[in-house]
DRENLOVEX-614285 format. One record per residue (C-alpha): x, y, z; chain; residue number from 0; residue in three letters. Coordinates in Angstrom, 1 decimal, always signed. Each point is the difference from the previous one (the first is absolute). Layout:
<sites>
<<X,Y,Z>,"A",NUM,"ALA">
...
</sites>
This chain:
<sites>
<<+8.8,-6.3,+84.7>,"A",0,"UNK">
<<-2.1,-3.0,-1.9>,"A",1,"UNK">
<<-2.9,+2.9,-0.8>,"A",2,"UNK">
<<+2.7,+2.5,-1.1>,"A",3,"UNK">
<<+1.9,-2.8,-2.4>,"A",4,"UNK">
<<-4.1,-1.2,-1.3>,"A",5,"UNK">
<<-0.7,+3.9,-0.3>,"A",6,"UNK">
<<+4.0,+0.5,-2.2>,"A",7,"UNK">
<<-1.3,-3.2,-2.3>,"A",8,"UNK">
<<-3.2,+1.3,-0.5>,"A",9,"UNK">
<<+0.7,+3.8,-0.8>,"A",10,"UNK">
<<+2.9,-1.7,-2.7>,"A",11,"UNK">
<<-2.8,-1.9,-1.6>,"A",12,"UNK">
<<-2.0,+2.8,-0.3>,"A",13,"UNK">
<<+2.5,+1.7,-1.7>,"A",14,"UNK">
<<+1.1,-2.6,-2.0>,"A",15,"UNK">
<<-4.0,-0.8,-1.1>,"A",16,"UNK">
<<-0.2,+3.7,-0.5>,"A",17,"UNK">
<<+3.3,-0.2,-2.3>,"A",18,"UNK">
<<-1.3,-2.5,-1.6>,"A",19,"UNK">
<<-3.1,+1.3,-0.7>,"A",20,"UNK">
<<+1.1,+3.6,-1.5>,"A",21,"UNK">
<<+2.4,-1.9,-2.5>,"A",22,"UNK">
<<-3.3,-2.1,-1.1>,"A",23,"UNK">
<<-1.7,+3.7,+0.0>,"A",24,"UNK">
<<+2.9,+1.5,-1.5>,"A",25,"UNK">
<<+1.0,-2.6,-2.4>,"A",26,"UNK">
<<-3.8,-0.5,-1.4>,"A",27,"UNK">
<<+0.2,+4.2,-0.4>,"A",28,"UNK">
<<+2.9,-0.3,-2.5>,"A",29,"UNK">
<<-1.5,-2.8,-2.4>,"A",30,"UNK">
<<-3.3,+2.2,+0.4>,"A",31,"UNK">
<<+2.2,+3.1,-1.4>,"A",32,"UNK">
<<+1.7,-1.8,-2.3>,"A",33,"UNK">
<<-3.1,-1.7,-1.8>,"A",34,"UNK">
<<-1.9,+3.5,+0.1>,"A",35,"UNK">
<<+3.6,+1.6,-1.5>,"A",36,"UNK">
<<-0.5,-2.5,-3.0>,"A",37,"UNK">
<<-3.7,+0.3,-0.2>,"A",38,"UNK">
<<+0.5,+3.7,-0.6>,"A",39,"UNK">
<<+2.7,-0.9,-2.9>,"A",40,"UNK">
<<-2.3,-2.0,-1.3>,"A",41,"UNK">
<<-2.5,+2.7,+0.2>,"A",42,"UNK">
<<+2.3,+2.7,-1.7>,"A",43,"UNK">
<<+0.8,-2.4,-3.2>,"A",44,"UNK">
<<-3.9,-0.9,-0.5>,"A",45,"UNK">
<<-0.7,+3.4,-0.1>,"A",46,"UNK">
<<+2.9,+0.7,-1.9>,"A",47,"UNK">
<<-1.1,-2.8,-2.6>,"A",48,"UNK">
<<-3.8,+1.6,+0.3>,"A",49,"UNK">
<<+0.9,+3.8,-1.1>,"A",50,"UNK">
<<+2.4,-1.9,-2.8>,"A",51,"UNK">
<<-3.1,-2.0,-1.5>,"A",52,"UNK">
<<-2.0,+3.2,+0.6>,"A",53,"UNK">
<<+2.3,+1.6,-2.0>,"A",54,"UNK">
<<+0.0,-2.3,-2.8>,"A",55,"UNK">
<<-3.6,-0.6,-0.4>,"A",56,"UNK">
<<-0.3,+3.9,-0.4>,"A",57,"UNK">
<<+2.7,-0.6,-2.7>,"A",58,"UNK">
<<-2.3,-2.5,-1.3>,"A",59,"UNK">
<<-3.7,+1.6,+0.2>,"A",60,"UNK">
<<+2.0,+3.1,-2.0>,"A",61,"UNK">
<<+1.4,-2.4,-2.5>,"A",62,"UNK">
<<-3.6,-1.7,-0.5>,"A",63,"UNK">
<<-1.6,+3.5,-0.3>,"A",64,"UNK">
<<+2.5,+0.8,-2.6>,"A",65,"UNK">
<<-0.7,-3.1,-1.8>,"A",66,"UNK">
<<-4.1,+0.5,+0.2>,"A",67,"UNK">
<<+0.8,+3.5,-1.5>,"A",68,"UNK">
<<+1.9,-1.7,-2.6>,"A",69,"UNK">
<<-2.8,-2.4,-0.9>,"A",70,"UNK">
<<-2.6,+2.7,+0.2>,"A",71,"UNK">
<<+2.5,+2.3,-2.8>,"A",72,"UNK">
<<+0.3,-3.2,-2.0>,"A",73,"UNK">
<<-3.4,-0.4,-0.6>,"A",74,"UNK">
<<-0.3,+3.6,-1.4>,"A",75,"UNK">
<<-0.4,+1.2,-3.6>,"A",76,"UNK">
<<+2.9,+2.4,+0.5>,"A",77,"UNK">
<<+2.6,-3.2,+0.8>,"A",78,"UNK">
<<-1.7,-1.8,-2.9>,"A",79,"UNK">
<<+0.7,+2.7,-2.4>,"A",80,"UNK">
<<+3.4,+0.7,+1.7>,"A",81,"UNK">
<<+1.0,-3.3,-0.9>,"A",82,"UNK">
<<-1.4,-0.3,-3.3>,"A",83,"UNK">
<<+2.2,+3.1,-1.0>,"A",84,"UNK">
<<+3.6,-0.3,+1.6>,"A",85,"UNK">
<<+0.1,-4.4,-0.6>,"A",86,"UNK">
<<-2.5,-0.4,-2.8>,"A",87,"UNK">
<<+0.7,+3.5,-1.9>,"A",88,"UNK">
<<-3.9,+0.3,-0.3>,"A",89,"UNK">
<<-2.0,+3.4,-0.9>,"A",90,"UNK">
<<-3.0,+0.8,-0.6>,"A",91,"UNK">
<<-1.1,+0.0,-3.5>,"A",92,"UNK">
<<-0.7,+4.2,-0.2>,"A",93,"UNK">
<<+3.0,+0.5,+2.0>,"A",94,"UNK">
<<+3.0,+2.2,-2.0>,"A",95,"UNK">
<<+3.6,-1.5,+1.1>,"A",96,"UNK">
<<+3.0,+2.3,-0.4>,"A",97,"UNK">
<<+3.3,-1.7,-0.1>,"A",98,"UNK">
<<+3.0,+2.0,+0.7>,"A",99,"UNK">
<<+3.6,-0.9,-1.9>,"A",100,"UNK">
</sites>
């Protein structure tokens, strides 16, 4: 009767060790999920953020290009003298000007 009452004890500690043991296991599973669930959030608005900056320095490199164009037109004879006739009202001196009424 004593071995079958030691044998009772010891097969309830088991089990109870073993409970314990797969709510460690289980509990340490959950905080695992949940830190890789924000890690991947995390994730998803960096590289949401990345293709946004991506997108703006495309916006940007266009805008400079335009700008380098503009500087590179600026510097030409034709802007010169397109400026000199529509602000200044400048000719050339064999040039005929026709004004309409």
């Amino acid at each position: 009767m004593i071995v079958v009452a030691r044998t009772v004890r010891r097969e309830k500690k088991k089990r109870t060790g073993l409970l314990i043991i797969a709510v460690i296991v289980l509990m340490l599973c959950s905080v695992v999920s949940y830190q890789k669930q924000r890690k991947l959030a995390e994730r998803d608005r960096y590289e949401a953020q990345i293709a946004e900056l991506n997108e703006r320095k495309e916006q940007l490199e266009g805008e400079s290009r335009e700008i380098d164009d503009y500087k590179s037109y600026v510097q030409t004879k034709k802007y010169v003298e397109e400026i000199a006739r529509e602000r200044l009202g400048l000719v050339y001196e064999n040039e005929i000007i026709f004004e309409g009424h």
